[in-house]
N, C-alpha and C positions, 0 to 999 in steps of 0.2 A: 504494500500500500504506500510504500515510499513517495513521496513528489506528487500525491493524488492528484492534487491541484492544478500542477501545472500540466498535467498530462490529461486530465478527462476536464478541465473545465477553461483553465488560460489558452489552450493550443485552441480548441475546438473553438473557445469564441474568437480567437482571434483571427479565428478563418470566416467567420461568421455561420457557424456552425450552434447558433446557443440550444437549440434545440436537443441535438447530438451531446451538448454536455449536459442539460439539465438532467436527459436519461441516464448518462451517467451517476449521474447520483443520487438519482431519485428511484431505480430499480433495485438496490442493494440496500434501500434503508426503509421499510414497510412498517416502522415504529418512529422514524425521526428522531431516533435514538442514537446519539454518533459511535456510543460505547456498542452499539449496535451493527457490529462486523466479523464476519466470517474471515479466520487465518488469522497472519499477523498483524498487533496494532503499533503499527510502527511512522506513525505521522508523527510529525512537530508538532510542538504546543498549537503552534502557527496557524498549522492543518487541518488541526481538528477545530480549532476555533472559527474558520474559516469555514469547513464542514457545518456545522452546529449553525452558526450563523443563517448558512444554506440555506437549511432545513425548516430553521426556525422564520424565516421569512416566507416560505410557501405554500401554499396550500396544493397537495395532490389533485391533481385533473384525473378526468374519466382513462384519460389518454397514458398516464404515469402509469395510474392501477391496471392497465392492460398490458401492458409492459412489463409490471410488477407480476403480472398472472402469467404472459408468457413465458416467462424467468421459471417461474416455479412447475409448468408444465413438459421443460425440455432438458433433454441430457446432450452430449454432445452425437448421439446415434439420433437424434429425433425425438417426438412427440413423446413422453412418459404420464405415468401416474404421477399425482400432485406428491404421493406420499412418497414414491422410488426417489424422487427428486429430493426431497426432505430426508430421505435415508442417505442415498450419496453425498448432499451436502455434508452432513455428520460426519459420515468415512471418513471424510477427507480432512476437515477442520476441527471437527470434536463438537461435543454438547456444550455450551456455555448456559449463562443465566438467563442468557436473552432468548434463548433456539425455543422454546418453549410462547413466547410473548410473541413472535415472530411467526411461527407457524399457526398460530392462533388468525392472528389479523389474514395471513397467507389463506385459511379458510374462508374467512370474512370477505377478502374479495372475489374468490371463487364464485362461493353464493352471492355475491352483489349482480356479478354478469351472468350465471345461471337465471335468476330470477328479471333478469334485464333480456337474455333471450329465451326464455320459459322454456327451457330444459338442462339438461345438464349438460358438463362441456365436454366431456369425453362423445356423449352423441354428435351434438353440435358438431364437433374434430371429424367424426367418421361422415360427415354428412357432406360436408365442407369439402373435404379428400376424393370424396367420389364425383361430384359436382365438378369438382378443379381437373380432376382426369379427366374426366368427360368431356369437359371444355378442351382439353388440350389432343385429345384424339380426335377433334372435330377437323 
């Protein structure tokens, strides 16, 4: 997480890219919690105050939370279970005190856009997938 800053938020805007960096930082913190990170926490006071600041100035769009929901849907093979993804995450980083606070909300928005397209999203995904084929062997 070293240089977070300069690497997912200064570069990107100074391309004029702010979009690209808010997602940066708005897909890996679904608590706005900045102690709230997977691996190492290895920012500068700097960093993190910077982060927090972030956070604490936004309010998440429709747009963030889906972004935040596809994050939690895919592994790097593809589409998965919300939970396989919550399992890998763990392997890899460890449980903390926050993985618990985190996968919570990680449901919360699930059900937000379930209930936003009146089904569940693993249907939705098989529904979408065949549709998309279909369209592309036209």
């Amino acid at each position: 997480m070293k240089d977070i800053v300069l690497m997912v938020i200064n570069l990107p805007k100074k391309k004029g890219y702010d979009l690209w960096a808010r997602i940066c930082m708005t897909h890996a913190y679904l608590c706005k919690n900045v102690q709230d990170i997977c691996g190492n926490r290895d920012c500068t006071a700097e960093e993190r105050n910077f982060i927090k600041e972030f956070l604490d100035d936004i309010e998440f769009t429709d747009y963030d939370r889906l972004i935040q929901l596809c994050d939690a849907i895919a592994l790097p093979t593809g589409f998965c279970l919300l939970e396989k993804r919550m399992i890998d995450v763990v392997m890899r980083y460890g449980f903390n005190k926050h993985t618990l606070e985190k996968w919570k909300a990680t449901f919360d928005i699930r059900r937000y856009y379930e209930e936003r397209i009146g089904m569940c999203i693993y249907i939705f995904y098989r529904m979408s997938k065949k549709l998309l084929l279909a369209f592309k062997e036209q």
